[in-house]
KEMIBA-42973 format. One line per 3 residues: number of its first residue (from 1); for each residue x, y, z of C-alpha. Coordinates in steps of 0.5 Angstrom, whole numbers, plus 500, padded with zeros to 3 digits. Each point is the difference from the previous one (the first is absolute). Layout:
<rs>
NUM) X Y Z ~ ... $
</rs>
This chain:
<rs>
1) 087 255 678 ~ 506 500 505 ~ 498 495 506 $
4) 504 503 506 ~ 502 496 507 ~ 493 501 505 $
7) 504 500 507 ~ 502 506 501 ~ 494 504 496 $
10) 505 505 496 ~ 504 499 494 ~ 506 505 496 $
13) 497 500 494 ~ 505 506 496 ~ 507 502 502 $
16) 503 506 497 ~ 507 502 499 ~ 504 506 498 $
19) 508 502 500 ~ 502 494 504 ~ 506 498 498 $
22) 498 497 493 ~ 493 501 500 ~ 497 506 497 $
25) 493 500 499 ~ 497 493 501 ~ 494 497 503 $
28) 499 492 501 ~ 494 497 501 ~ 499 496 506 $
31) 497 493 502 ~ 500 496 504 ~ 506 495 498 $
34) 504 505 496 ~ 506 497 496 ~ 504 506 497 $
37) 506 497 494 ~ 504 503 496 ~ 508 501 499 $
40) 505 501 505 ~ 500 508 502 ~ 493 501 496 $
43) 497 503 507 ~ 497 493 503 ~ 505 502 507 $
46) 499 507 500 ~ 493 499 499 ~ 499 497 507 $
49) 505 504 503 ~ 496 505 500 ~ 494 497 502 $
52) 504 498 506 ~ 502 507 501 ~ 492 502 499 $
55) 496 495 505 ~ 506 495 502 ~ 501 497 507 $
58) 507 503 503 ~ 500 506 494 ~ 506 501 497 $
61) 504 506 500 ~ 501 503 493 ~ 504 506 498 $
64) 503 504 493 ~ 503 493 497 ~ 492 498 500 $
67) 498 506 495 ~ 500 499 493 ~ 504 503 496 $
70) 499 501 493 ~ 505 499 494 ~ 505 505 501 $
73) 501 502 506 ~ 505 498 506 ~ 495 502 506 $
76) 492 500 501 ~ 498 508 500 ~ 498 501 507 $
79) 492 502 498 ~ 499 493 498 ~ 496 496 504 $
82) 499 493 501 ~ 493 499 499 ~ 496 492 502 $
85) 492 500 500 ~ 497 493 503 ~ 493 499 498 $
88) 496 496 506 ~ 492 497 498 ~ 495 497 505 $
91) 499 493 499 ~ 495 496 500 ~ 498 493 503 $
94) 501 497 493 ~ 507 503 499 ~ 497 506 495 $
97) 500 507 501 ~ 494 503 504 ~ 498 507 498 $
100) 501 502 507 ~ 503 499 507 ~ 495 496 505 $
103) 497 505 505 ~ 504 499 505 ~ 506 495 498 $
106) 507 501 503 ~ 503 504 494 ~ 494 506 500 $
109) 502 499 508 ~ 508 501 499 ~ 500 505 494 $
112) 494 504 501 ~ 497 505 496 ~ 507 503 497 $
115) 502 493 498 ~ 494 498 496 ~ 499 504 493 $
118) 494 499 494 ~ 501 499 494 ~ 494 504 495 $
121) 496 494 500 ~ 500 501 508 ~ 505 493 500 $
124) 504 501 506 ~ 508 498 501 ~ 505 502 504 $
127) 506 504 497 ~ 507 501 503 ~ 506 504 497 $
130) 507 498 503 ~ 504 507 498 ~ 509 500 499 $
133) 502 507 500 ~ 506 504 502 ~ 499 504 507 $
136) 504 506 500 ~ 500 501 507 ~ 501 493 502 $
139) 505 500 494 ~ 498 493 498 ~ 495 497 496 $
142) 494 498 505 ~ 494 496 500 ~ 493 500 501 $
145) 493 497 499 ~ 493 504 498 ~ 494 498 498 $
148) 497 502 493 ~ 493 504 499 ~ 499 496 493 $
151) 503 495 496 ~ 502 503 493 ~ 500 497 492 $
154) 507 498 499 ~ 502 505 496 ~ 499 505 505 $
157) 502 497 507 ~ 506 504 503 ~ 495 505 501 $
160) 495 497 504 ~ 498 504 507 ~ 502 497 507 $
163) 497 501 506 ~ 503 505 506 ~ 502 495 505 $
166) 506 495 500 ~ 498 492 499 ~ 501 498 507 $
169) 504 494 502 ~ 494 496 503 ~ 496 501 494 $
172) 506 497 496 ~ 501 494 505 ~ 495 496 498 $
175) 502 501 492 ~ 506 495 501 ~ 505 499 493 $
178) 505 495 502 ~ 505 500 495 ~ 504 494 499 $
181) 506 501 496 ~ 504 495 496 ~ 506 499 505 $
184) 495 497 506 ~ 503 495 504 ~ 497 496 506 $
187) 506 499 503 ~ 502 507 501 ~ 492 503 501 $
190) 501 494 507 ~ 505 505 503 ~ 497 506 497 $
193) 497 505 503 ~ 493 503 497 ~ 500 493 495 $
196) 494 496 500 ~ 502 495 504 ~ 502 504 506 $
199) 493 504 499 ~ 496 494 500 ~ 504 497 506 $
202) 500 505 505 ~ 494 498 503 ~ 499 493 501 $
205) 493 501 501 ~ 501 497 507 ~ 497 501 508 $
208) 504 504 504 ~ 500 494 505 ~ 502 495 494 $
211) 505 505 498 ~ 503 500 508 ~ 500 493 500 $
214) 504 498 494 ~ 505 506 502 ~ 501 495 507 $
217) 501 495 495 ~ 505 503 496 ~ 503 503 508 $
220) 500 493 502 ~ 504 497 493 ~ 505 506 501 $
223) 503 498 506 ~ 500 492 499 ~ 504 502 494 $
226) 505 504 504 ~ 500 495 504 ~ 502 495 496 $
229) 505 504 496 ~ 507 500 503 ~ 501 505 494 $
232) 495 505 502 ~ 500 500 507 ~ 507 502 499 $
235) 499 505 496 ~ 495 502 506 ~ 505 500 504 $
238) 504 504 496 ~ 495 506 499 ~ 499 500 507 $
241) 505 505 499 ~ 496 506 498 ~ 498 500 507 $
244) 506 504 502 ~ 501 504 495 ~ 493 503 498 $
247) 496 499 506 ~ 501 504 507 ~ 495 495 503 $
250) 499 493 499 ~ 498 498 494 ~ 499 493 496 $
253) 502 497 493 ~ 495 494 498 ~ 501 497 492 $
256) 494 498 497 ~ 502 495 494 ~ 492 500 498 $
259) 497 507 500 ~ 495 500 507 ~ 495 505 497 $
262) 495 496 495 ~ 501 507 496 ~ 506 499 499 $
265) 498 493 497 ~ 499 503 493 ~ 507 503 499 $
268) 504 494 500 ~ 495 495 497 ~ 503 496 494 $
271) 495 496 494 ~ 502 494 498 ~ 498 497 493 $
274) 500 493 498 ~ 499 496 494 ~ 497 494 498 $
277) 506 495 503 ~ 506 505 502 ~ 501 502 507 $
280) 498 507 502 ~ 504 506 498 ~ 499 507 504 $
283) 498 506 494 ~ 506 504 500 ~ 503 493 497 $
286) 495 500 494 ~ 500 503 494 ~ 497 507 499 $
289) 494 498 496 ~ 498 495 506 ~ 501 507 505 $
292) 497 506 496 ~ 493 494 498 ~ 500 500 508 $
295) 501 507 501 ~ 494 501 496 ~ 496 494 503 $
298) 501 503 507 ~ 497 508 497 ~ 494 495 499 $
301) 500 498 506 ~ 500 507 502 ~ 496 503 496 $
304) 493 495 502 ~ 502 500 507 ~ 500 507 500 $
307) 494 500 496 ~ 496 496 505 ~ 503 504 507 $
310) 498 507 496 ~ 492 497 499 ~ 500 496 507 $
313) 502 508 503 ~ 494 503 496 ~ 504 503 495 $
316) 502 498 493 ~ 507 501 496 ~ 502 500 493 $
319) 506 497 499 ~ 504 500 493 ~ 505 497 498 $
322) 505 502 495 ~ 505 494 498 ~ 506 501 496 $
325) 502 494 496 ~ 498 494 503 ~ 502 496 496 $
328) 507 501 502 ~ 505 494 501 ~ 494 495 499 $
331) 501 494 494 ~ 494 501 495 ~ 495 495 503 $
334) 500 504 508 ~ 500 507 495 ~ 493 496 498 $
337) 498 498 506 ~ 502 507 504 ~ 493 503 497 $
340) 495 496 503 ~ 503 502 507 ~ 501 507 498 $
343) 493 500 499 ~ 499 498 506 ~ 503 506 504 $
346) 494 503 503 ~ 498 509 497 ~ 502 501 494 $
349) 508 498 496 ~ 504 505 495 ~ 505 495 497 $
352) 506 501 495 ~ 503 494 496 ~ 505 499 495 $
355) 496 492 501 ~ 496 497 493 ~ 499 495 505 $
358) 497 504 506 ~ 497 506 494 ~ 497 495 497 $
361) 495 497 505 ~ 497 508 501 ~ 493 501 496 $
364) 502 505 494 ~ 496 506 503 ~ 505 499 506 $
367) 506 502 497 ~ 503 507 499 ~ 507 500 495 $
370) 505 505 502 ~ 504 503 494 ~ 505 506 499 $
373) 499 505 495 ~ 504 507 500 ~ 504 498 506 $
376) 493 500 503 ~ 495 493 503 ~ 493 500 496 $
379) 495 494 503 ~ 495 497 497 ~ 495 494 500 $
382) 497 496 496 ~ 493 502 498 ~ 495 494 498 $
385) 494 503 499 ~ 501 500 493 ~ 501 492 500 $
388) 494 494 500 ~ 501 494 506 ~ 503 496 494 $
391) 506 505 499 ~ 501 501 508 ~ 500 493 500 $
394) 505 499 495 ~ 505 506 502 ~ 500 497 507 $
397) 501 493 498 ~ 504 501 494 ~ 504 505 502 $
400) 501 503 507 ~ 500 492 503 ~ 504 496 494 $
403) 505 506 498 ~ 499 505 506 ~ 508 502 498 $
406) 497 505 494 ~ 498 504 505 ~ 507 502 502 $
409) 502 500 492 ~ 504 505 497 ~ 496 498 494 $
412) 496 493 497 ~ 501 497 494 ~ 494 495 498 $
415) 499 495 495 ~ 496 493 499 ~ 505 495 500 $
418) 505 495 502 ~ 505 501 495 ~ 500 508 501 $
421) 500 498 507 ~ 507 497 500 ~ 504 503 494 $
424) 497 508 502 ~ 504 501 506 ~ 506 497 497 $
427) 500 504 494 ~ 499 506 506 ~ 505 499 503 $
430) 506 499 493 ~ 497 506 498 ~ 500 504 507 $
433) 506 497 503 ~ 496 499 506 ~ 494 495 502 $
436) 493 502 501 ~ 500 500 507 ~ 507 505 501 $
439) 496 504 494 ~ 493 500 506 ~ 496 497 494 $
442) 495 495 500 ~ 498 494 494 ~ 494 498 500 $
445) 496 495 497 ~ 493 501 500 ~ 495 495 500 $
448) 499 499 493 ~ 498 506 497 ~ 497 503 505 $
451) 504 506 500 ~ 495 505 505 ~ 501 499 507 $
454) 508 502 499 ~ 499 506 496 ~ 494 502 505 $
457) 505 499 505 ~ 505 504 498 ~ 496 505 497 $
460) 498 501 507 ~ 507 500 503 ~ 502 504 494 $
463) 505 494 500 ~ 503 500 492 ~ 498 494 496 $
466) 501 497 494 ~ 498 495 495 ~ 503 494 495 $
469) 495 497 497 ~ 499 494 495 ~ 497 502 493 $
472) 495 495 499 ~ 492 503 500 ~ 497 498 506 $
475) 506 502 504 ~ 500 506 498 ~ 492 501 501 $
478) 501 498 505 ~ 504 505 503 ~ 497 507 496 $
481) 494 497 503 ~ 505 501 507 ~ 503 507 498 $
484) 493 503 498 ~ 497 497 507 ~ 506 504 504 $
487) 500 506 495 ~ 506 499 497 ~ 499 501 491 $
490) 501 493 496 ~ 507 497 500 ~ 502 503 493 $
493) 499 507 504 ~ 504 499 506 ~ 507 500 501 $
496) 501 496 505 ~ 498 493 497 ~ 503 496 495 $
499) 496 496 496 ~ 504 495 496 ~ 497 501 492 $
502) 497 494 495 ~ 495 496 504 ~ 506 497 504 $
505) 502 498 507 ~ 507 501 503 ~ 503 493 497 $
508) 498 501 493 ~ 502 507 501 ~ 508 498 501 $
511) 499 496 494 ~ 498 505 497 ~ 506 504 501 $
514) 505 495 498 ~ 501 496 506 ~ 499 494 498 $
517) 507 498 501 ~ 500 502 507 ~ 494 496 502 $
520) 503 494 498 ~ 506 501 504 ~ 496 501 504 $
523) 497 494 500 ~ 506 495 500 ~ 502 503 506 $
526) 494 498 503 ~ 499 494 498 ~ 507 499 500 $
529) 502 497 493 ~ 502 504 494 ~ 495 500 494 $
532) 494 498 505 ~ 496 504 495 ~ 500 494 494 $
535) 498 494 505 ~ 495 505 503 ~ 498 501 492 $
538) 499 492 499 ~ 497 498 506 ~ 494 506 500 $
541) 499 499 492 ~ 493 499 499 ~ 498 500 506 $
544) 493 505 503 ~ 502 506 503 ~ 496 503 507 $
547) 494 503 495 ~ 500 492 495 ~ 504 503 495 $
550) 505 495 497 ~ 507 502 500 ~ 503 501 493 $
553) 508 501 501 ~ 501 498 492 ~ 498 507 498 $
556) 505 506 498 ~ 499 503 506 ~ 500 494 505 $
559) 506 501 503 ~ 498 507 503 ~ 493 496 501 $
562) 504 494 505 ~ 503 505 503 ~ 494 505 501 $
565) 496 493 503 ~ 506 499 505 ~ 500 506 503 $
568) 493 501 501 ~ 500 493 503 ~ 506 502 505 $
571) 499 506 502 ~ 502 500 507 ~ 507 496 498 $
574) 502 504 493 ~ 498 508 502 ~ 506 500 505 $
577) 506 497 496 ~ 497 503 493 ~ 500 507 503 $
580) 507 499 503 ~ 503 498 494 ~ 497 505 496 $
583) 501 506 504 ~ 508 497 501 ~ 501 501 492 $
586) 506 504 498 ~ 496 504 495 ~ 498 505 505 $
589) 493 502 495 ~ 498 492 500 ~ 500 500 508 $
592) 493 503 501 ~ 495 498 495 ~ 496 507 498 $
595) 495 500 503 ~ 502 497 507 ~ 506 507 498 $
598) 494 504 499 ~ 497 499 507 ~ 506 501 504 $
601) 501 507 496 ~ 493 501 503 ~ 503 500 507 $
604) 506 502 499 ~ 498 507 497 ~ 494 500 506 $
607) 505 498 506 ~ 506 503 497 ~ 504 494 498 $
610) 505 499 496 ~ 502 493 497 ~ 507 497 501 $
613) 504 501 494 ~ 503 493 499 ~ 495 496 505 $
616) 503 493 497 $
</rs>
């Protein structure tokens, strides 16, 4: 169940969007911390553009280049409308949704019988529809707000019946979205009309005779400054010239080098910020992650004292923040920090990221994943009912907060080991041309064979995925028992895992294929002497092995056996260098052993890739 902020005693808990820009037809679930993710362009920006067009605060204006445009054409047909429906619930002491709204509180008072609907279990909520639509008579697209009569399912939503009259602006105050974009900068919102400074310090909160006289104050500096300044009473005198020329009486010209009136204050303030043992530095001289995270601290500060003016007054605002990329121009460790005072921001918080750092602190039923298909933005969200506490556990720990990156992946790739670990990306990027990370994919070694949480994850984010496993039987156990459990059919049955055949692991595998001569190469490099392998023979003859077997390297096959030994001994070290010299050889079908070839023919035929030719 959603626990929603309490303060405010309303929450939006769905939002619908029709033909703005690239969103067609989406519905996204909101709570009270929403964390949207997704690829650039996915729809995450035009999301909460049209959430601020709906419910924001100094709406914005919207016109022709906001309507989407379907596959084809050059202009929006003007009988196409911009449709955004917000849902509001009542909500309760204990941050849960109420059945109805308290007898008598401030929103039934402001919205009135034509702004609170019923649902058929007689549940009440209030629906607002913003409508974009061509005016013939005005010649321009124009804007207006209504509430709806019911809330219809999804499918059938655009046509949901509006009440007659209009949504007033003073019963859409209260409901405040203050959109936060990613260019934020408290140095310019300083000297910025309307930004959340100037709105904050307005009103000092100070007694007219207090205000008088600090006023008196600051007169009395103005003058002693004048009149110690040679430099300004010239220019006074200088100016006294206006006198003559634009005045047909007496006239006066004073220079004030302080602003007189406490008002004006504001206007010229400068914040200083200083670290451990450095001097202060004003903020228009530090870096732009230091003035977007004090931008968004003043929003904070904004947002709780305009919470507390509203309820000292009796009245109650719900205020919403829609915050674009916070994460911007901060180093990892500040993208981790960031969430914890997001989380303090007072009403409730939209935010996009493109941060694994800031995506993976959010609960799993937070997170709602943009993504295009067909040119249109679909969202979709995690849905763990399905799952026990263990699983959720898992996924959360395991995936969200240690590899948070696979949620903004092209595709992952998963495996148990070490040696795939550092030889999987290398091999990748001989046989593409690029590195994982150009391609947008991610390697994952899982823990142990514990394959479920990552395939449920981007299942559940409609992520591609692939698995290389080892052959051995409990590894492959192990994993048809993960497929089965994510509704997958067994290893053999599916095309996007690779199972290395004959009851081996990775090493015995790439001797299998006849690389024994590169894994000895490969050897002397790292142990930098040729034919490490004889003395590494001589020194480990009979000697027990991790399971107590006695090493015999005297047999026919001993060779292969020392060689096997070495690498599962050195897994970290070897897996790099064989895997370089392998994929570096001058027969381009020895390059790849086949079923690392096998899994990148997968993903080519899946993403449309195409191995380079001479990848050498």
């Amino acid at each position: 169940m959603t626990i929603y902020g309490a303060e405010s005693g309303i929450a939006i808990v769905s939002a619908r969007v029709r033909d703005f820009r690239s969103l067609a037809n989406i519905e996204v679930e909101l709570c009270d911390f929403t964390v949207l993710i997704g690829a650039n362009n996915a729809g995450k920006t035009s999301f909460l553009d049209a959430l601020f067009a709906a419910i924001g605060v100094g709406r914005k204006s919207l016109d022709a280049d906001d309507v989407r445009l379907a596959i084809g054409e050059s202009a929006p047909p003007k009988t196409r409308e911009v449709l955004i429906d917000v849902m509001l619930r009542p909500i309760g002491a204990d941050g849960k949704i109420l059945d109805a709204y308290p007898a008598g509180s401030f929103w039934t008072n402001l919205w009135g019988a034509t702004g609170i609907a019923t649902d058929d279990s007689l549940n009440e909520f209030t629906p607002i529809r913003t409508t974009l639509k061509w005016s013939e008579i005005r010649g321009e697209y124009v804007l207006e707000r209504r509430f709806l009569r019911e809330w219809r399912p999804f499918d059938d939503w655009a046509a949901a019946a509006t009440q007659d009259r209009l949504v007033t602006a003073a019963q859409l105050e209260p409901l405040a979205l203050h959109y936060m974009d990613a260019k934020r900068d408290l140095d310019e919102d300083l000297r910025k009309p309307g930004s959340f400074w100037r709105r904050l310090t307005e009103d000092l909160g100070l007694s007219v005779p207090e205000i008088e006289e600090m006023e008196k104050t600051l007169s009395g500096i103005n003058e002693q400054i004048v009149s110690k300044s040679a430099i300004l009473k010239h220019l006074k005198q200088s100016l006294a010239g206006l006198q003559t020329v634009v005045a047909s009486d007496s006239g006066t010209v004073d220079v004030a080098p302080v602003a007189r009136k406490l008002r004006d204050l504001s206007k010229g303030v400068d914040v200083s910020f200083q670290t451990a043992g450095a001097q202060p530095f004003p903020l228009a001289r530090h870096g732009m992650g230091t003035r977007s995270l004090a931008a968004l601290l003043v929003f904070r500060a904004y947002a709780s004292w305009r919470y507390k003016q509203a309820t000292d007054g009796g009245d109650s605002v719900h205020s919403v923040l829609a915050l674009e990329e916070p994460e911007s121009h901060l180093h990892p460790q500040a993208q981790r920090s960031l969430f914890a005072h997001i989380k303090q921001v007072t009403g409730q918080r939209i935010v996009s990221t493109h941060s694994p750092y800031f995506a993976g602190q959010a609960p799993l039923q937070d997170l709602r994943l943009f993504f295009k298909a067909n040119g249109d933005s679909s969202v979709t969200k995690l849905d763990t009912s399905s799952l026990n506490k263990d699983d959720i556990r898992k996924l959360q720990d395991t995936v969200i907060e240690t590899r948070g990156d696979i949620l903004f992946s092209r595709g992952v790739v998963l495996f148990e080991g070490q040696t795939e670990e550092q030889g999987l990306p290398i091999y990748a990027g001989r046989y593409w041309g690029k590195t994982v990370h150009e391609l947008g994919f991610c390697f994952v070694r899982v823990n142990g064979t514990d394959y479920f949480p990552f395939i449920w994850m981007a299942k559940a984010l409609r992520i591609p995925w692939y698995i290389f496993s080892d052959g051995e039987p409990m590894p492959v156990a192990h994993l048809t028992t993960a497929l089965r459990k994510a509704g997958e059919p067994e290893p053999d049955k599916c095309p996007n895992v690779v199972v290395i055949p004959g009851d081996m692991g990775l090493e015995k595998y790439l001797l299998s294929e006849g690389y024994q001569a590169e894994i000895e190469q490969a050897i002397d490099e790292i142990e930098g002497k040729s034919k490490h392998l004889d003395d590494y023979m001589k020194s480990m003859q009979g000697q027990k092995k991790k399971g107590g077997k006695t090493r015999d390297y005297t047999v026919a096959d001993g060779r292969e056996l020392a060689a096997l030994d070495y690498l599962e001994g050195n897994k970290t070290s070897a897996a790099r260098p064989l895997a370089v010299i392998i994929s570096s050889l001058e027969d381009p079908k020895r390059r790849f052993p086949r079923k690392v070839e096998e899994l990148f023919e997968a993903i080519s035929k899946a993403h449309g890739l195409t191995a380079v030719k001479d990848p050498a």
